[in-house]
C-alpha positions in Angstrom: -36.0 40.4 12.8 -36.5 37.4 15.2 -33.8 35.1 14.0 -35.7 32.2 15.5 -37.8 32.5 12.8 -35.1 32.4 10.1 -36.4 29.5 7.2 -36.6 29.9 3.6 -39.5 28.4 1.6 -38.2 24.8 0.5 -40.0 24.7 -3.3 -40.1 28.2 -4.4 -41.1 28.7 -7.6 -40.8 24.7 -8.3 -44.2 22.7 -9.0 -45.2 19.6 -9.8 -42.9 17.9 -7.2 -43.8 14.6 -8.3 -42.0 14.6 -11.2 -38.9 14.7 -9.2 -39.7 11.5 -7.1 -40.7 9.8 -10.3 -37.4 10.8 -12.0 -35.5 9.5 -8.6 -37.0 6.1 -9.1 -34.9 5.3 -12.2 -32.0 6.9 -10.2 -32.0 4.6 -7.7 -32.9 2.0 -10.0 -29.2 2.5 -12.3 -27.4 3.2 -9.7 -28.6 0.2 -7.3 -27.8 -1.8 -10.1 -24.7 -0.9 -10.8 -23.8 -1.2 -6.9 -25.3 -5.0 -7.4 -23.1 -5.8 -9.9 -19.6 -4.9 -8.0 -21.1 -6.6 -5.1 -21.9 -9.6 -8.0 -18.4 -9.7 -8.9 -16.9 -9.7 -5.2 -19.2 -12.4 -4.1 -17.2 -14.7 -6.8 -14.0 -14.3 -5.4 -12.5 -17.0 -2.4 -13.3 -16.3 1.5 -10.7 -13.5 3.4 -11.8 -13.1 7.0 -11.7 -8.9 7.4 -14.3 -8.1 9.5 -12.8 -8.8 13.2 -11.4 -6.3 15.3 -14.2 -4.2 14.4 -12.9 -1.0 16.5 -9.6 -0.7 14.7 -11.6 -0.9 11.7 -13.4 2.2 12.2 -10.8 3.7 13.7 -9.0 3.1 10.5 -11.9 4.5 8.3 -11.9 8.0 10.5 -8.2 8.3 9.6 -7.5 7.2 6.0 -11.3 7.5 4.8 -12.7 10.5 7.2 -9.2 12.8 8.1 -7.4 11.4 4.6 -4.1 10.9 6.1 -2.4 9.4 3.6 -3.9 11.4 0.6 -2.6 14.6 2.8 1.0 13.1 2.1 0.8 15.3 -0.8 -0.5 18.3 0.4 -1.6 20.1 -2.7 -3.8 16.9 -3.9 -4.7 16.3 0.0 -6.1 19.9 -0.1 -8.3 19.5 -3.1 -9.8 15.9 -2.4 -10.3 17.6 1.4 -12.4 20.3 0.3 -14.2 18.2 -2.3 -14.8 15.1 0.3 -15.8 17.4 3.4 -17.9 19.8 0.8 -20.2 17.1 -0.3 -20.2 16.0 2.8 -21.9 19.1 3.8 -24.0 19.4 1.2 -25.3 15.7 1.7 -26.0 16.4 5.0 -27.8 19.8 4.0 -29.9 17.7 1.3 -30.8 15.3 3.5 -32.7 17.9 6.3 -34.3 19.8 3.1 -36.0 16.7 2.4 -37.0 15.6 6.0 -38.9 18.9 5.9 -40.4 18.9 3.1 -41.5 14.7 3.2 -41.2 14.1 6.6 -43.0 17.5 8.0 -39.5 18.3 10.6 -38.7 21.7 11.5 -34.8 20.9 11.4 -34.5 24.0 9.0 -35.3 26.8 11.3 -33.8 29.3 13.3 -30.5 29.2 14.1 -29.5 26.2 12.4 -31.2 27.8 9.3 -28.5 30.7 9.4 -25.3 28.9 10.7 -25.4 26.0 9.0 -28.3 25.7 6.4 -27.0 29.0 5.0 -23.6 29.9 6.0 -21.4 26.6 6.3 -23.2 25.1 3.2 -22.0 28.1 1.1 -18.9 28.1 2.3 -18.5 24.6 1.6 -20.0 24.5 -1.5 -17.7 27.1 -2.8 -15.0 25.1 -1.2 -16.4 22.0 -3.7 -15.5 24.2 -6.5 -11.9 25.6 -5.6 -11.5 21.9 -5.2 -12.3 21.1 -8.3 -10.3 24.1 -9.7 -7.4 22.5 -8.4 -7.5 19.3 -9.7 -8.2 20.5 -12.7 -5.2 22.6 -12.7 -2.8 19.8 -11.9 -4.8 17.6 -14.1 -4.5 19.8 -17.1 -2.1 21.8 -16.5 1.4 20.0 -14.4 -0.1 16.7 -15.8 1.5 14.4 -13.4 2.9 11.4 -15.2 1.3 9.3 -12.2 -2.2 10.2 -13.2 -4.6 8.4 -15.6 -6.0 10.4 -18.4 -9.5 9.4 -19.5 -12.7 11.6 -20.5 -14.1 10.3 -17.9 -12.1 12.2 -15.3 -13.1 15.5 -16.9 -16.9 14.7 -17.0 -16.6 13.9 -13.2 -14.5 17.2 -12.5 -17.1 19.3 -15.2 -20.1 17.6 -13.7 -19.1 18.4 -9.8 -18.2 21.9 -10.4 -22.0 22.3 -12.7 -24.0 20.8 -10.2 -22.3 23.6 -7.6 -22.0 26.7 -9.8 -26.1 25.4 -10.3 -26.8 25.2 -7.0 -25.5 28.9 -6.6 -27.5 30.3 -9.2 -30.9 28.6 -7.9 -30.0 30.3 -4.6 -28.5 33.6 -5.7 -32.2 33.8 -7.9 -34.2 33.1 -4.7 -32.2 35.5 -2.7 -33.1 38.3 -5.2 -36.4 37.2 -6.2 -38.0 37.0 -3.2 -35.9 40.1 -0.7 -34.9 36.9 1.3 -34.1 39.0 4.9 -31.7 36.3 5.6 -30.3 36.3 2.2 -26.9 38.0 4.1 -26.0 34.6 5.7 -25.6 33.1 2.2 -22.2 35.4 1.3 -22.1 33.1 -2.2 -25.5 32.8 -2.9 -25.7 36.7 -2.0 -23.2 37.6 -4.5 -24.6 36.1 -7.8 -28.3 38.2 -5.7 -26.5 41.3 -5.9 -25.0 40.9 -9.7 -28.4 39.6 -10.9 -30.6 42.7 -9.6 -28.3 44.7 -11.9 -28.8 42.7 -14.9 -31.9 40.9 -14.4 -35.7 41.4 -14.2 -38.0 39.6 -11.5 -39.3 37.7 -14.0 -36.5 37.0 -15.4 -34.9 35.6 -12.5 -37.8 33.3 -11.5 -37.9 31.8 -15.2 -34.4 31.2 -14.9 -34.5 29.7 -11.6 -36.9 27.4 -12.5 -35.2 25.8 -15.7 -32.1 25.7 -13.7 -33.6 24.2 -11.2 -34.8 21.3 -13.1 -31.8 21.8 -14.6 -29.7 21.0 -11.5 -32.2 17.9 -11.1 -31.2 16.2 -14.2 -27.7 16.6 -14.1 -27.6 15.5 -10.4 -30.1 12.2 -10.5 -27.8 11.5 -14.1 -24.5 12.0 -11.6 -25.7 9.7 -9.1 -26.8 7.1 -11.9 -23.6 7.0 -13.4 -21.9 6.6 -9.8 -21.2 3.4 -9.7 -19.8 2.9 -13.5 -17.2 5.5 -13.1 -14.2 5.9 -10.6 -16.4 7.5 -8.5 -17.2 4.7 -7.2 -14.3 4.8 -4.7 -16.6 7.4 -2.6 -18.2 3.7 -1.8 -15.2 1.0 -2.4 -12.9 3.3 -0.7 -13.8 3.5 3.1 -15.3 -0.3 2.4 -11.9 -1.0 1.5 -10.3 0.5 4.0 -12.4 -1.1 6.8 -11.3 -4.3 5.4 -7.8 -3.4 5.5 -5.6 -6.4 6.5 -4.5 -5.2 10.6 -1.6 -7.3 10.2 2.0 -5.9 9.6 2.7 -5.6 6.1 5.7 -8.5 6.7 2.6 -10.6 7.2 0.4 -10.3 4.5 1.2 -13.1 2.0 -1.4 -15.4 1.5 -1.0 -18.9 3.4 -1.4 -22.3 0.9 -3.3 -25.0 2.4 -1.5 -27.7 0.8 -3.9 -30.7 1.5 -6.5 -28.8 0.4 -5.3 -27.0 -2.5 -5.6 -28.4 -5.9 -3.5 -25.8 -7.8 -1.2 -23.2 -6.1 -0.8 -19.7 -7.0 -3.2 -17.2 -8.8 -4.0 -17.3 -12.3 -7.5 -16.5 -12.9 -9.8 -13.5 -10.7 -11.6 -16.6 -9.5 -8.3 -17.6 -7.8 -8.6 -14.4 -6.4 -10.1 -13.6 -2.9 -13.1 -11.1 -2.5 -10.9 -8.4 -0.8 -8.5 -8.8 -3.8 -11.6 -8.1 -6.1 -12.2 -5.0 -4.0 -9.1 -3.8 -4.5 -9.5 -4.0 -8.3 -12.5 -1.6 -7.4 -11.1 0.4 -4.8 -8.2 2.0 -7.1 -8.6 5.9 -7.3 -6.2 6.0 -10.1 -4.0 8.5 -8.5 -0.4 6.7 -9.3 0.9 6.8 -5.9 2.1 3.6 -5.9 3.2 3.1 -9.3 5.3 6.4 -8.5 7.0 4.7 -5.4 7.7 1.6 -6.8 11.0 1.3 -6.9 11.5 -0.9 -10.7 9.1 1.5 -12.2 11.1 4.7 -11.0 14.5 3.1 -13.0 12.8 2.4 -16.2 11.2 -1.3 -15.8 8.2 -2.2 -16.8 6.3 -3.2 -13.5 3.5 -0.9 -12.7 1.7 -1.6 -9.3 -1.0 0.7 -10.8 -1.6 -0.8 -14.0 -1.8 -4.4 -12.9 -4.9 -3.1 -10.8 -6.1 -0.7 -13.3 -5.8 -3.3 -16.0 -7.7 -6.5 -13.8 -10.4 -4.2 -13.0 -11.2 -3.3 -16.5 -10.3 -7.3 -17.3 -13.6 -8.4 -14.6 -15.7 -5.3 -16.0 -14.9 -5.7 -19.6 -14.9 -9.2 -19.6 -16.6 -11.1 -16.6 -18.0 -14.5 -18.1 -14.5 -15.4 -19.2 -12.8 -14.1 -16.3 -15.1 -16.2 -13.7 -15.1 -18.8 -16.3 -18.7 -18.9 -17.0 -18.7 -19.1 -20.9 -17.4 -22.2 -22.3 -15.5 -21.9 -25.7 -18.0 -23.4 -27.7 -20.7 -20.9 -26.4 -22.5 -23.2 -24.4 -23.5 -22.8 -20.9 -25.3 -25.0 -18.6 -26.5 -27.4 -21.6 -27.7 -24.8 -23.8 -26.2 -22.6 -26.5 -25.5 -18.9 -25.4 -25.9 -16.4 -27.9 -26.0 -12.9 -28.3 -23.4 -10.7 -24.9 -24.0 -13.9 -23.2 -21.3 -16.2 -26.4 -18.1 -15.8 -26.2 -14.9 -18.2 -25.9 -12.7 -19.2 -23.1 -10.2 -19.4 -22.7 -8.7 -16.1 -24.0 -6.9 -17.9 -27.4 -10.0 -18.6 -28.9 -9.1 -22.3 -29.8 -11.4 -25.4 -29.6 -11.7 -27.1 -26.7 -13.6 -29.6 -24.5 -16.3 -28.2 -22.6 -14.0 -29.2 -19.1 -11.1 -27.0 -20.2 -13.8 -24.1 -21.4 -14.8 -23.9 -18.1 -11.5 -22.6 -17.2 -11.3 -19.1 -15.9 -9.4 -16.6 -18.5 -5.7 -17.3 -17.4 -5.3 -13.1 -16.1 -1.0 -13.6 -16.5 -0.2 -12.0 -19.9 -3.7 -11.3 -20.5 -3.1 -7.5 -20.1 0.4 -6.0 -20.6 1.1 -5.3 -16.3 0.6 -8.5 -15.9 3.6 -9.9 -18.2 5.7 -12.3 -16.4 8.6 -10.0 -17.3 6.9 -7.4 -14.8 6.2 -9.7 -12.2 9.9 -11.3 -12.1 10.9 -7.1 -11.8 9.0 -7.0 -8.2 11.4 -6.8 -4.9 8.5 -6.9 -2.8 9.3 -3.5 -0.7 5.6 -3.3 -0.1 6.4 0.5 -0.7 3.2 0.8 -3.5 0.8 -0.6 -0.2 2.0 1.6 2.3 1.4 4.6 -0.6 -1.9 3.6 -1.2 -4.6 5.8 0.4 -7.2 3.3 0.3 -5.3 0.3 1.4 -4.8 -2.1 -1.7 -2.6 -4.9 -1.4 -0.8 -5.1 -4.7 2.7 -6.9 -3.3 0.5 -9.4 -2.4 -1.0 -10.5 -5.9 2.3 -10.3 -7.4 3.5 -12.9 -5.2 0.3 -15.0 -6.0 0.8 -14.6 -9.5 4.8 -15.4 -9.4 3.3 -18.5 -7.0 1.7 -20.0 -10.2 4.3 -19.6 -12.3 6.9 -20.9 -10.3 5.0 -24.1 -8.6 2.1 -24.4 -11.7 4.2 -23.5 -14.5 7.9 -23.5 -13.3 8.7 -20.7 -15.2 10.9 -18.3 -13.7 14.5 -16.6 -14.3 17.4 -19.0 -14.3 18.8 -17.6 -11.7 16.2 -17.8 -8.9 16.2 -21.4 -10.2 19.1 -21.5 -9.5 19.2 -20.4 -5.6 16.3 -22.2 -5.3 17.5 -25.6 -6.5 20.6 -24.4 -3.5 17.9 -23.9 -1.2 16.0 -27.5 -1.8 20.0 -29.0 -2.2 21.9 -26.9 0.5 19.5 -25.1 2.5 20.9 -21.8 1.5 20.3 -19.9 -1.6 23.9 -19.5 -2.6 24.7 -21.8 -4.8 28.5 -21.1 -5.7 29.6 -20.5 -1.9 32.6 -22.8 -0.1 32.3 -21.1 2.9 30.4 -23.1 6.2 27.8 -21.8 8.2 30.0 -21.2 11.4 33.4 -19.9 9.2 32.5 -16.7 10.6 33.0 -17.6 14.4 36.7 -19.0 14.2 38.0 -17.8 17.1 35.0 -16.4 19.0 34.6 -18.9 21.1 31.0 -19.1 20.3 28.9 -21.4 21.2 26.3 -24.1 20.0 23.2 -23.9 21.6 23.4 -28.0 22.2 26.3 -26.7 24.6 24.4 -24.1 26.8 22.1 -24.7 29.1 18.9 -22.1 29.3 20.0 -20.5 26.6 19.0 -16.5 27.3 19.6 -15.9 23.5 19.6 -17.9 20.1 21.7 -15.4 17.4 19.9 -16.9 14.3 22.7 -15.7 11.9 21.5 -16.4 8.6 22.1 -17.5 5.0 24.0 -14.2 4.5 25.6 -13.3 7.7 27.2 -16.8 7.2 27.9 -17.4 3.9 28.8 -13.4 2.2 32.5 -12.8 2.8 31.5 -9.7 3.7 28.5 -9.8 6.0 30.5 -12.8 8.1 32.1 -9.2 9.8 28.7 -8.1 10.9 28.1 -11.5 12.4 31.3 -11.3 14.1 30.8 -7.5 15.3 27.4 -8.5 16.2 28.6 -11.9 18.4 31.3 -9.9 20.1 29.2 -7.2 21.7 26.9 -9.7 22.8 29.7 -11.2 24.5 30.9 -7.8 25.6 27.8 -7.4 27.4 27.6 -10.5 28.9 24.8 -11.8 27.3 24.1 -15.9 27.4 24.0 -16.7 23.8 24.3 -19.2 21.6 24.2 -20.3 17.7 22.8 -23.1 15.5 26.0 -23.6 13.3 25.0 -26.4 10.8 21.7 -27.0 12.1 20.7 -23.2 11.1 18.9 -23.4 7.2 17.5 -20.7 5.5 14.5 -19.2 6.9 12.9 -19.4 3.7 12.3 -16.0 2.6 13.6 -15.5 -0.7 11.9 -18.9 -1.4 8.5 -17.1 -0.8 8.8 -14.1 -2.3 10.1 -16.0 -5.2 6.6 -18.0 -5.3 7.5 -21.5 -4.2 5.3 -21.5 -0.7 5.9 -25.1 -0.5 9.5 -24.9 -0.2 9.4 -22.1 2.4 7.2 -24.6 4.5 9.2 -27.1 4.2 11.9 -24.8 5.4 10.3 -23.1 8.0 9.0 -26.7 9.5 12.3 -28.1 9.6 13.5 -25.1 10.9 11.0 -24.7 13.8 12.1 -28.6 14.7 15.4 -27.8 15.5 14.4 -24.5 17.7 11.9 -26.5 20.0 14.8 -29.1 20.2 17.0 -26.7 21.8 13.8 -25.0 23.6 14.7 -21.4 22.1 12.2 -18.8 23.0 14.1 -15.5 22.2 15.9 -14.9 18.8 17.9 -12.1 17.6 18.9 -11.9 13.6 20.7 -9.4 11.6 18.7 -10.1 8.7 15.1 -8.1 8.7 14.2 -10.4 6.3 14.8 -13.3 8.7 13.2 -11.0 11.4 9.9 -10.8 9.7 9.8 -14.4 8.6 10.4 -15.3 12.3 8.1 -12.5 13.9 5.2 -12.6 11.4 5.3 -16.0 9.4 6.4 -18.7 11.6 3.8 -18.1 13.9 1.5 -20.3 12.2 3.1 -23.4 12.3 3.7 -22.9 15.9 6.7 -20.7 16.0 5.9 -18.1 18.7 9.6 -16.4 20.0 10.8 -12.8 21.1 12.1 -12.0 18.0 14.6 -9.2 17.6 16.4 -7.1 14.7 19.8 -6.7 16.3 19.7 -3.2 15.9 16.8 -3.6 18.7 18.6 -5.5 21.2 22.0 -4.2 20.6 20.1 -0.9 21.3 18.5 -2.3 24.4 22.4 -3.0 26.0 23.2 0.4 25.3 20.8 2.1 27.4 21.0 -0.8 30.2 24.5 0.0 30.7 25.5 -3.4 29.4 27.3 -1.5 26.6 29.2 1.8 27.1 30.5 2.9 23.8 32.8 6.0 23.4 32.3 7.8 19.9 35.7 9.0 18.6 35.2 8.8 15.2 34.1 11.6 13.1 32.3 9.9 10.0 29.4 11.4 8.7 26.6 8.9 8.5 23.4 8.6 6.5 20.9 5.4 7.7 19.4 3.2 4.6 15.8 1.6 6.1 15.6 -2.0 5.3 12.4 -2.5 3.8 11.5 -5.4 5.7 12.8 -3.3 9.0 11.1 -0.4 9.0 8.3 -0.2 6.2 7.0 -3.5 6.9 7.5 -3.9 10.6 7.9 -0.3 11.7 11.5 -0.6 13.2 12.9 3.2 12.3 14.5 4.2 15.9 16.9 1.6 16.8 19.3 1.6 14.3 19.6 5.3 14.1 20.4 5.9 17.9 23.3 2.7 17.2 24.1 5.5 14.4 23.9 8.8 16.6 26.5 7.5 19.6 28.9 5.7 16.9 29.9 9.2 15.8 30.5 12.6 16.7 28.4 13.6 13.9 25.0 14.5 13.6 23.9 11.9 11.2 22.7 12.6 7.5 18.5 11.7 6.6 18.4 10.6 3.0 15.7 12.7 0.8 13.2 9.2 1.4 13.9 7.6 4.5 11.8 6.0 7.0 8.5 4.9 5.7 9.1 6.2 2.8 12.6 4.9 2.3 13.8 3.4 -1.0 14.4 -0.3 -1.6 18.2 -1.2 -2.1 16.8 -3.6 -4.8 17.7 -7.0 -3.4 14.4 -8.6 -1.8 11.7 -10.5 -3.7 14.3 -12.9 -5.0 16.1 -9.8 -6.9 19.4 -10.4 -5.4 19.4 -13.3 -7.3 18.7 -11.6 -10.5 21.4 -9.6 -13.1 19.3 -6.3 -13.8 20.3 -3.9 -16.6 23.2 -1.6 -16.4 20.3 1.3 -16.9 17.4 -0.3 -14.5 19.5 -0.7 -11.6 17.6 -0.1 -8.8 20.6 0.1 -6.0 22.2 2.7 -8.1 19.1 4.9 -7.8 19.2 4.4 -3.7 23.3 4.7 -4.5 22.8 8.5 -6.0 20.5 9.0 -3.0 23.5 8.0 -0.4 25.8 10.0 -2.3 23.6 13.3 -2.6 23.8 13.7 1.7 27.6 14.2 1.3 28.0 10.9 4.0 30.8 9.4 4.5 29.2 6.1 5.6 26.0 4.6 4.7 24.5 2.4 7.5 22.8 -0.6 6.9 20.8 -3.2 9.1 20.4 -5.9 6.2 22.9 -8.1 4.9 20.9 -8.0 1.4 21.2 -4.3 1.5 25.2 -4.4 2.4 25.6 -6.4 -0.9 23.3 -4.0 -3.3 24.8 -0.8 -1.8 28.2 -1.4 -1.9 28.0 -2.5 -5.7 25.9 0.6 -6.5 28.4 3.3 -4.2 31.2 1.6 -6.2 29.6 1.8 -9.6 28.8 5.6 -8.5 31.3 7.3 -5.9 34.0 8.0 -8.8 36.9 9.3 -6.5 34.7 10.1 -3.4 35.6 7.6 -0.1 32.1 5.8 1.0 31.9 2.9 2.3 28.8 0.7 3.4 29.2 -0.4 6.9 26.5 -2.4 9.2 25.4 -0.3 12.6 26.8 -3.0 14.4 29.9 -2.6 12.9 29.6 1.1 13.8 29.3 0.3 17.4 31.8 -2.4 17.7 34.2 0.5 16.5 32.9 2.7 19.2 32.9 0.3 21.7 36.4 -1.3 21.3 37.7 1.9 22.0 35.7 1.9 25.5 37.1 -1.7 26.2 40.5 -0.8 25.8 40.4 2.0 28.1 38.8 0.2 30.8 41.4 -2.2 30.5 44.2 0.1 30.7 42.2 2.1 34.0 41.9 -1.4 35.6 45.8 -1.8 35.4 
């Protein structure tokens, strides 16, 4: 046999063709409609500029929507959604040259490409499709993940997928027999259910059975592609959309910024107040639980759910659109006349009378579904850990902070005690309301210097509300200031002039304090003409590196970890490890997850010690919050729902000695949760730059004594 002239014929035993293209005109029809209305819904939500930078778009798409590289976190789920994505991408692909042969008159499906891929690779895949689905299933039904959704609907998909394949193999295994297809060999599937059926099956039988199956396999597909756009399959669309429209930016950077002049209310409380990418998002969500299971108040019993607050808006704009966009007035009347019928209903949600101005008002979306509870908002620390989880890049951090934004500037209702550092930070310009302590105590007898008293100033240490004003972290400041000094470096502070960058302030929710801050701020740094900064505090870091930027602050900004790391290997620091402790490194989440610093601190950790330092289980980007950002510091959590105890057991369970931190917020939470869990073990919590002012004194001392 000439393999050149390997084809098969396209509509064996199938007449009346036409049916099937009037049957795909209702198809399209349902599911164009469906598309219409998500596009419908999105259009209503504010302008978000995400398509620039077009390249990195699509370079994002091939990795997270095309290679999956997120969803391969989890290797047994990445397998399964692998083989199911790339099998029907196959499949699609083989569909769409049968039907530019058969309607177009092409000779794609011939030869070579008959047997390779027509035949072989689209058997395999399709075969593929189903072990896919035979694993999800399994860990569906069977480990039942707590992060999962359970719904009816899932199973149809998962029955539905593996029908339409196990269909598609029977049509061909038919064929195959049927006809003595010579090239039935290069169909090893589709081969297998030929050989069983010529055992078991007449001719005739075969071809009556292909036939209904065949139509069969028609209905059930057209039905499947219908219903597309109504189920969660919809994410095979919303997904790599949502992707493309990632936000590039780091994820320190992706709050929202208020316009202040323009603005008439602040904060989100209504999907209208929502952007169109946030509306997306709602859309996007595969309902796979990743982020709900990193989140770090859910994992120690709270109530927040990243998960459920999208899960639960979605269903609010589907379920409930009119009231949501505000387009049903209370008294059922819309645009002068009365609505009746699935166009009545009242807004807003309580049902009461009210004028037809206040009807208008979108459904309020705070308490209007249990994730959204203030109780759960007021639990976020804002690790960003649920949006570096996601596989199809959602931004959930970023709502909660809206939402929290309304409350707090609409509403002012939030805990006492964030009220409480803010009403510091308004008063004081620090959020520590009960301190004595001054913001240059730490430096007694440094000799440090204010930056009014150096000229060209190589280096601004921006200290920081809790380098200067924590007892404890005023020894990281020092530590930190000395090796500078050790190394020579030109540096100088702001003393009384520094105020609080205005973080927790923002994550908190009141935007128009942290402007305030951050302006006043900026004015004293162009006084003193500072261009390069260098701050203990990631959360300072990011504010400075990623925020401040848009009122004009533009400075090297560096973690201290960085630049202390920097002197080291310029020889400007020569540190001789003598000790012999054995360290574990926490990640700051505003460090490494949000700005991607991992390597610094851990080489200040590797030549501080002898030792070959300790990874915690999650660690790096997947490191777990200490508890304290998002304003959380502020807060007095449960004995139970403590989430520094968690990252506490986590410390303890590497057998270190020394935990290392690079946050002053994360000092504070893990030395209260080491103490509450060490028992009669010896740990301490100790910043690196306190680990490399140990190993450097040392060094400084011998020099000394070699000079003499």
């Amino acid at each position: 046999m000439n393999t050149a002239d390997a084809t098969r014929q396209i509509y064996w035993n199938i007449s009346h063709i036409w049916v099937m293209y009037l049957l795909l005109l209702p198809t399209a029809a349902v599911a164009g409609y469906g598309i219409y209305r998500h596009f419908g819904r999105w259009r209503r939500g504010l302008p978000a500029a995400r398509f620039d930078r077009p390249v990195e778009r699509v370079q994002l798409v091939a990795r997270h929507a095309l290679a999956q590289k997120r969803t391969s976190r989890n290797r047994y789920a990445g397998l399964f959604h692998r083989l199911i994505t790339y099998g029907f991408i196959i499949l699609t692909i083989a569909t769409t040259v049968v039907a530019l042969d058969a309607d177009f008159g092409t000779t794609i499906m011939r030869g070579r490409f008959y047997l390779y891929f027509q035949s072989f690779v689209v058997d395999l895949f399709g075969a593929l499709v189903m072990l896919g689905i035979g694993m999800a299933a399994a860990r569906r039904y069977l480990k039942r993940p707590k992060k999962l959704v359970y719904t009816n609907e899932a199973s149809l998909i998962l029955a539905a997928i593996f029908l339409m394949c196990l269909q598609g193999f029977l049509i061909e295994g038919w064929r195959i027999a049927a006809t003595n297809d010579p090239w039935g060999a290069w169909s090893p599937f589709g081969n297998l259910i030929a050989d069983a059926s010529r055992w078991l099956m007449s001719v005739k039988a075969m071809q009556w059975a292909h036939w209904g199956t065949w139509w069969f396999h028609l209905v059930v597909s057209f039905a499947f592609i219908a219903w597309l756009p109504y189920t969660k399959m919809m994410h095979v669309i919303t997904a790599p959309l949502n992707i493309y429209t990632a936000n590039l930016v780091p994820l320190g950077a992706t709050l929202k910024h208020i316009d202040f002049e323009k603005t008439e209310s602040f904060g989100v409380n209504s999907l209208r107040g929502f952007t169109w990418k946030d509306l997306l998002d709602l859309d996007a969500c595969t309902e796979c639980g990743r982020c709900t299971a990193v989140c770090p108040a859910h994992i120690v019993g709270k109530e927040l759910s990243p998960r459920d607050i999208i899960l639960q808006l979605r269903d609010l704009m589907h379920e409930r659109p009119r009231e949501a966009f505000g387009l049903v007035p209370a008294n059922g009347v819309r645009n002068g006349a009365r609505a009746v019928g699935a166009d009545a209903g009242l807004t807003p949600a309580d049902h009461e009378p009210t004028t037809d101005v206040e009807a208008r008002k979108p459904l309020a979306i705070i308490g209007a579904v249990p994730a959204t509870s203030p109780v759960s908002l007021w639990q976020c620390t804002t690790c960003a850990a649920c949006m570096e989880a996601c596989p199809v890049f959602i931004e959930q951090m970023p709502k909660i902070v809206d939402l929290r934004r309304h409350l707090v500037m609409e509403e002012a209702d939030f805990p006492d005690s964030m009220q409480q550092a803010i009403t510091s930070l308004e008063k004081r310009g620090h959020p520590f309301s009960g301190t004595q302590a001054t913001r240059v105590d730490w430096a007694q007898g440094l000799g440090v210097k204010h930056a009014s008293e150096v000229k060209d100033v190589e280096v601004l240490l921006w200290v920081g509300c809790g380098g200067a004003l924590v007892e404890r972290n005023q020894r990281v400041t020092r530590a930190t200031a000395q090796l500078l000094a050790q190394a020579g470096v030109n540096f100088a502070i702001m003393g009384r002039e520094e105020k609080c960058s205005g973080d927790p302030a923002r994550r908190i929710g009141n935007e128009f304090l942290f402007e305030t801050l951050a302006k006043e701020n900026l004015d004293n740094l162009n006084k003193y003409k500072v261009r390069k900064i260098i701050t203990a505090c990631p959360h300072c870091f990011n504010t400075f590196k990623n925020e401040y930027p848009r009122y004009g602050g533009r400075f090297e900004v560096y973690h201290h970890s960085e630049y202390l790391a920097h002197l080291v290997s310029a020889g400007k620091l020569k540190p001789l490890a003598e000790s012999e402790r054995k360290i574990t490194f926490h990640d700051p989440c505003y460090l490494g997850r949000q700005n991607g610093v991992y390597d610094a601190p851990r080489t200040l950790v590797r030549i501080s010690s002898r030792k070959e330092p300790a990874e915690m289980a999650r660690s790096r980007e997947k490191s777990f919050c200490c508890g304290g950002g998002g304003g959380m510091s502020f807060i007095e959590e449960p004995p139970d729902q403590r989430v520094n105890q968690e990252r506490a057991r986590e410390v303890l369970d590497t057998g270190a000695d020394t935990v290392a931190v690079g946050c002053p917020f994360c000092m504070t939470m893990l030395e209260d949760g080491i103490n509450a869990r060490k028992g009669s073990r010896d740990v301490s919590v100790m910043d690196v730059s306190e680990l490399l002012w140990e190993a450097a004194k040392p060094r400084v001392a011998l020099e000394t004594n070699l000079n003499v």
